[in-house]
DSSP file (Angstrom, degrees, kcal/mol; ACC not computed):
  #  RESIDUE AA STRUCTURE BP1 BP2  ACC     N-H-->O    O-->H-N    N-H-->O    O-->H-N    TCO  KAPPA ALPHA  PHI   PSI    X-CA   Y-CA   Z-CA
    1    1 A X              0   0    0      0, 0.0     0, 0.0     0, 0.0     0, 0.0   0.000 360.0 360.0 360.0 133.7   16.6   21.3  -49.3
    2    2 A X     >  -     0   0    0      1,-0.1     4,-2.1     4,-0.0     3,-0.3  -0.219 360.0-107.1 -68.9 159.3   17.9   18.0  -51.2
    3    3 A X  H  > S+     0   0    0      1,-0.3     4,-3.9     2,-0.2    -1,-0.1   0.933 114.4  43.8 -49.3 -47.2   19.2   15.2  -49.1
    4    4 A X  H  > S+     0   0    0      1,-0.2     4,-1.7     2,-0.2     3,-0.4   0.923 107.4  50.5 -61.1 -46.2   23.0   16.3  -50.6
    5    5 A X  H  > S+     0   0    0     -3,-0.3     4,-3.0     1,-0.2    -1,-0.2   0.859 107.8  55.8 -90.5 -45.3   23.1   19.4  -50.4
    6    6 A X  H  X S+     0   0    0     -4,-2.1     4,-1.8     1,-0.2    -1,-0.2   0.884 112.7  46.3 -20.6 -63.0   21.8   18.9  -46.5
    7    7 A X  H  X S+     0   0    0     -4,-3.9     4,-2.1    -3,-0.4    -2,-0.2   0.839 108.7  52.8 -59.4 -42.0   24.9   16.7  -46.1
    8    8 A X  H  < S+     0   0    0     -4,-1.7     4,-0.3     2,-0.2     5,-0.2   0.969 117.6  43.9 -51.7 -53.0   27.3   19.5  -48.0
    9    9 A X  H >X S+     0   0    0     -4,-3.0     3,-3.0     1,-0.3     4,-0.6   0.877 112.9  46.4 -70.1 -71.5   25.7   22.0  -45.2
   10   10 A X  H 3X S+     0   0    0     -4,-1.8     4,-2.2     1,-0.3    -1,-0.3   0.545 110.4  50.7 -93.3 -27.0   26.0   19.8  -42.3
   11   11 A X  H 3< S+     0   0    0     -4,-2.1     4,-0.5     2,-0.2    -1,-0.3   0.447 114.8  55.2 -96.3  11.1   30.1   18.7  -43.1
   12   12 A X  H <4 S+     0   0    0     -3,-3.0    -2,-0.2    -4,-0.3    -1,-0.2   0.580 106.7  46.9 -75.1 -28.4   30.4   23.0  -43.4
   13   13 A X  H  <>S+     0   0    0     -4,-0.6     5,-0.9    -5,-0.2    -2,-0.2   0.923 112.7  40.6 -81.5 -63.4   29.3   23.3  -40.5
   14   14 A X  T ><5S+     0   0    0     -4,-2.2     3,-2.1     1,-0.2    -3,-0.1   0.956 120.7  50.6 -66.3 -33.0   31.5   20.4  -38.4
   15   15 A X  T 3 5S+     0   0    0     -4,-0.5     2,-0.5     1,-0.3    -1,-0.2   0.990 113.9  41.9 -52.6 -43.3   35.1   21.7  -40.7
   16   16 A X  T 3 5S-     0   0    0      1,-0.1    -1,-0.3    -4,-0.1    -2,-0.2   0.246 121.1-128.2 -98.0  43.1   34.3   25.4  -39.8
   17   17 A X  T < 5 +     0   0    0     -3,-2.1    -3,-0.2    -2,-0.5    -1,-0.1   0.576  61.3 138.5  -6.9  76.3   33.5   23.8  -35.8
   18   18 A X      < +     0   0    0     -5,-0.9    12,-1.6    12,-0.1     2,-0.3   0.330  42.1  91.7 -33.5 -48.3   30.1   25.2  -35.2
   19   19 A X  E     -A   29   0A   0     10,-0.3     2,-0.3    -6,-0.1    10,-0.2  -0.675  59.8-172.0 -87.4 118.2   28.8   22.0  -33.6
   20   20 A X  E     -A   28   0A   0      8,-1.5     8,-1.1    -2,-0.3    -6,-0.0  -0.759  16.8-135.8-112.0  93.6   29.5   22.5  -30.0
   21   21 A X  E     -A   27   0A   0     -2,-0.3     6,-0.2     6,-0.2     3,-0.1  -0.190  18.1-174.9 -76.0 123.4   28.8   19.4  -27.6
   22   22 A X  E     -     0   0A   0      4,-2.0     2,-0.2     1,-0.2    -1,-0.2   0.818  64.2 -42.0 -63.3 -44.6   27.0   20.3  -24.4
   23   23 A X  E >  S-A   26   0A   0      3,-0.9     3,-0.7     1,-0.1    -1,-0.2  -0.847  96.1 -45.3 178.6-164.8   27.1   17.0  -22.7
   24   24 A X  T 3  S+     0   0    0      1,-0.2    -1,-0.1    -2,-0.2    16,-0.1   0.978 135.8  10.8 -64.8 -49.9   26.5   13.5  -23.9
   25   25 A X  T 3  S+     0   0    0     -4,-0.1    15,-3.7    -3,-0.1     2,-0.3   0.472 108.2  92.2-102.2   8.4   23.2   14.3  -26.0
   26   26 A X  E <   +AB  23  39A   0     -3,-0.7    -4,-2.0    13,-0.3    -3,-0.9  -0.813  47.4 169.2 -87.4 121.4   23.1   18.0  -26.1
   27   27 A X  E     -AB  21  38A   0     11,-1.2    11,-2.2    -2,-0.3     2,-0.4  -1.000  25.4-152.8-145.9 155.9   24.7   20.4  -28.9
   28   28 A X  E     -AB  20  37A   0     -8,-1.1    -8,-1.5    -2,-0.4     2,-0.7  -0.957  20.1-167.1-129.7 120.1   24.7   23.8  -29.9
   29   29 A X  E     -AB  19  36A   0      7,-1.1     7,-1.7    -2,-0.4     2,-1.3  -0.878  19.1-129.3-107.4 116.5   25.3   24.2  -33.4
   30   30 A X  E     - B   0  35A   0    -12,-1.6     5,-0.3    -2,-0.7   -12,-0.1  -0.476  32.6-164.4 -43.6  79.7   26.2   27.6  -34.9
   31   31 A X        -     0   0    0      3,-1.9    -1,-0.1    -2,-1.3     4,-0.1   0.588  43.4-116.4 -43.4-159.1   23.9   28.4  -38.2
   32   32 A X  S    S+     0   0    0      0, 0.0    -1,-0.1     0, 0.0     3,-0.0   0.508 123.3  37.9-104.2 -47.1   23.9   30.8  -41.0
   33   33 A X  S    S-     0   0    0      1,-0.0     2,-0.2     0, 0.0    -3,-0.1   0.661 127.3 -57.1 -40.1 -58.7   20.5   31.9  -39.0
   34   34 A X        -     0   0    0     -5,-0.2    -3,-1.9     2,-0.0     2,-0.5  -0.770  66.1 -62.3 160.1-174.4   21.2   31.6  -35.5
   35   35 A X  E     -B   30   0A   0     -5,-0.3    -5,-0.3    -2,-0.2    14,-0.1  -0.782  51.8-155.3-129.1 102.3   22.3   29.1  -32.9
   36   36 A X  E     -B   29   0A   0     -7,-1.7    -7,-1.1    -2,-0.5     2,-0.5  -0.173  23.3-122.9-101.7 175.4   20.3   26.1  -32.2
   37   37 A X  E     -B   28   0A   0     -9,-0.2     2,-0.3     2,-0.1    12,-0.2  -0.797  28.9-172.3-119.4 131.7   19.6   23.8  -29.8
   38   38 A X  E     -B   27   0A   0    -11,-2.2   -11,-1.2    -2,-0.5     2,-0.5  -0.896  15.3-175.6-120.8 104.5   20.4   19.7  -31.1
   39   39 A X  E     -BC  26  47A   0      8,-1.5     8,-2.9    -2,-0.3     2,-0.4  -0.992  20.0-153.5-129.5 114.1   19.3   17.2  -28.8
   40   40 A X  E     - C   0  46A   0    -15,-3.7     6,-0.2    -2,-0.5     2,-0.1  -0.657  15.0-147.7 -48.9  99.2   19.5   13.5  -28.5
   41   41 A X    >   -     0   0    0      4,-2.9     3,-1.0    -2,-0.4    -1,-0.0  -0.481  36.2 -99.3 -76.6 174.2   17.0   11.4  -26.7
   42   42 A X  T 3  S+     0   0    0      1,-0.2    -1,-0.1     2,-0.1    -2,-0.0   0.780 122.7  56.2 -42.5 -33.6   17.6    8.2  -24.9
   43   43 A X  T 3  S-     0   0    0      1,-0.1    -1,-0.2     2,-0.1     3,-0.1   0.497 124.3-102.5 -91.5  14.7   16.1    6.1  -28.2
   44   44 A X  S <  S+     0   0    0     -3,-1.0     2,-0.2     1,-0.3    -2,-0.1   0.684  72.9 159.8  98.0  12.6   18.8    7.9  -30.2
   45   45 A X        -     0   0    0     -5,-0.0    -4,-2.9     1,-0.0     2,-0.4  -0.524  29.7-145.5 -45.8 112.5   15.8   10.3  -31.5
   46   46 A X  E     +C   40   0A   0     -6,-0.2     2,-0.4    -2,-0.2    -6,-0.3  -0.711  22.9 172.6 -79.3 141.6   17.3   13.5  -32.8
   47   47 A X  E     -C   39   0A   0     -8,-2.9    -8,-1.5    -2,-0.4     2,-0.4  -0.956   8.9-167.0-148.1 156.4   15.6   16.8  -32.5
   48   48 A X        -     0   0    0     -2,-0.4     2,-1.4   -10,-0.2     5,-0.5  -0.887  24.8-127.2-144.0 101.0   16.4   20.3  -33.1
   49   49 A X        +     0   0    0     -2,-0.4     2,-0.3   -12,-0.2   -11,-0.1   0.230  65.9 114.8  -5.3 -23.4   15.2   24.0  -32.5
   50   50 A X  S >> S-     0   0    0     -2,-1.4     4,-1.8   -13,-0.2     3,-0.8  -0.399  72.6-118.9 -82.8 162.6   15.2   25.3  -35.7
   51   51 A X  H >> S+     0   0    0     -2,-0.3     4,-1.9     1,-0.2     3,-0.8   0.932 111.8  41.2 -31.3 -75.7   12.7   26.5  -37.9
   52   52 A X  H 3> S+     0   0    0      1,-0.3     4,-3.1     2,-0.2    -1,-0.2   0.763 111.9  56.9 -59.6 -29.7   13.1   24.1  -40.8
   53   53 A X  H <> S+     0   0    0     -3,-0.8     4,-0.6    -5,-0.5    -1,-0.3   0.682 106.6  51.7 -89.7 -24.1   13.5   21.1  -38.4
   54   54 A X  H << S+     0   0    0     -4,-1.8    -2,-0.2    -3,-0.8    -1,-0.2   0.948 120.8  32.2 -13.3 -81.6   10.2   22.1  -37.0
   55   55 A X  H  < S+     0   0    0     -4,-1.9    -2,-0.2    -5,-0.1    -3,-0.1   0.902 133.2  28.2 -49.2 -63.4    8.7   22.1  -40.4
   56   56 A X  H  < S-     0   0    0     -4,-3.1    -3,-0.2    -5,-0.3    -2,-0.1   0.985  86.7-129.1 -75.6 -64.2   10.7   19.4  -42.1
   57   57 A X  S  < S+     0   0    0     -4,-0.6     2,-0.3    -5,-0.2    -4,-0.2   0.435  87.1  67.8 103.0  16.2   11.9   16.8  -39.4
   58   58 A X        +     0   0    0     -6,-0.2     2,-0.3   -10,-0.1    -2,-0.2  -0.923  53.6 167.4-125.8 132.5   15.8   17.2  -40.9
   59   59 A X     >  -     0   0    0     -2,-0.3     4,-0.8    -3,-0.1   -49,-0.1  -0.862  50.8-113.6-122.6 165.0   18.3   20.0  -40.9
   60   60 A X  H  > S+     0   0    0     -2,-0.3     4,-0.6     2,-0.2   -47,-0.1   0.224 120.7  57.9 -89.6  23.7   21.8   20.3  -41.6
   61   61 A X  H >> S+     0   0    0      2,-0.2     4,-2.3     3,-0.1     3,-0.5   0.801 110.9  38.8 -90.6 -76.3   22.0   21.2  -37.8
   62   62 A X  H 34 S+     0   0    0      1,-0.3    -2,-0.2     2,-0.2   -15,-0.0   0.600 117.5  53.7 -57.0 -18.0   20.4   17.9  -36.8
   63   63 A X  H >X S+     0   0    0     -4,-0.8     4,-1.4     2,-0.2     3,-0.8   0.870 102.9  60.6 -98.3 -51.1   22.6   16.2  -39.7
   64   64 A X  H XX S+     0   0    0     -4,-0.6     4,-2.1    -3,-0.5     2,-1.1   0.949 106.6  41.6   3.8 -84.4   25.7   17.7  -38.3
   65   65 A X  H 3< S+     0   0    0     -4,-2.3    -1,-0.3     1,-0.3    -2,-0.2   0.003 107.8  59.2 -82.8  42.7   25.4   16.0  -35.1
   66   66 A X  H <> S+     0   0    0     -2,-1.1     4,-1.8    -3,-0.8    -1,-0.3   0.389 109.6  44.8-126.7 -54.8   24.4   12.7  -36.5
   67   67 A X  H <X S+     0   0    0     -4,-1.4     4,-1.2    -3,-0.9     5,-0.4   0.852 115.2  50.4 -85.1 -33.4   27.7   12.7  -38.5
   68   68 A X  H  X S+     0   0    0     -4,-2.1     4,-1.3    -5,-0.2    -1,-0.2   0.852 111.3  47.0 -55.8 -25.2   29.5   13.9  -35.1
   69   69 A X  H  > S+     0   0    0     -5,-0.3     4,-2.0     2,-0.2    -2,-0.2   0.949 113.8  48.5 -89.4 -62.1   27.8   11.1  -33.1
   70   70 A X  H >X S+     0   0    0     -4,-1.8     3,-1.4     1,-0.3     4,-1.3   0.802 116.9  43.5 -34.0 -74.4   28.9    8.3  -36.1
   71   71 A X  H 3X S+     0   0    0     -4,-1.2     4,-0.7     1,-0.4    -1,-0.3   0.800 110.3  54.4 -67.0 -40.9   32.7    9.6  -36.1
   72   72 A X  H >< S+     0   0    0     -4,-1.3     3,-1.8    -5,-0.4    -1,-0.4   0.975 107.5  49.3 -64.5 -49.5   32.8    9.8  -32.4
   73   73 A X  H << S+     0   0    0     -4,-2.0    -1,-0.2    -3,-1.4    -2,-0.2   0.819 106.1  63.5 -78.5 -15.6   31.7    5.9  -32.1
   74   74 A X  H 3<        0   0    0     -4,-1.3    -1,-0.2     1,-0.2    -2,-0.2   0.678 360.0 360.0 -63.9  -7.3   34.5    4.8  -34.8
   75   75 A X    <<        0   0    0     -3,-1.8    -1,-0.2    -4,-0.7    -2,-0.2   0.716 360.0 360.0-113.8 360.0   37.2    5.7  -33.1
C-alpha cells in the first residue's frame, strides 16, 4: 500500500474511533480485517499484530497510533 493512501487509512480509522488505548503503549485498533493488537515499546518502537505489519513493517493500524501518540503530546 503507498505511503498516502496508508495515512488516508490510518486518519479513517482514528475519525471513525477504532483506535482504542489500552494503557500507556498498548492499543487495540479496529480493522476492516479484524482487531489488532498495536504496541509501543520503551524506545518508542512500534509493532503490530497484523498480517501486513508482519510482512511489511507498517500498517495503517501501526500509523494510526503514531498519529494518536503525535496529537496526544501537542496538547
Amino acid at each position: 500500500m503507498p505511503l498516502d493512501a496508508m495515512i488516508d487509512k490510518a486518519m479513517r480509522l482514528l475519525k471513525a474511533g477504532r483506535v482504542e488505548r489500552l494503557s500507556y503503549n498498548q492499543f487495540n485498533v479496529i480493522g476492516d480485517h479484524g482487531t489488532y493488537n498495536v504496541v509501543r515499546n520503551r524506545e518508542g518502537k512500534i509493532n503490530c499484530s497484523c498480517p501486513g505489519f508482519q510482512s511489511r513493517g507498517r500498517c495503517s493500524h501501526s500509523t494510526a497510533v503514531l498519529i494518536m501518540s503525535g496529537q496526544s503530546r501537542r496538547r
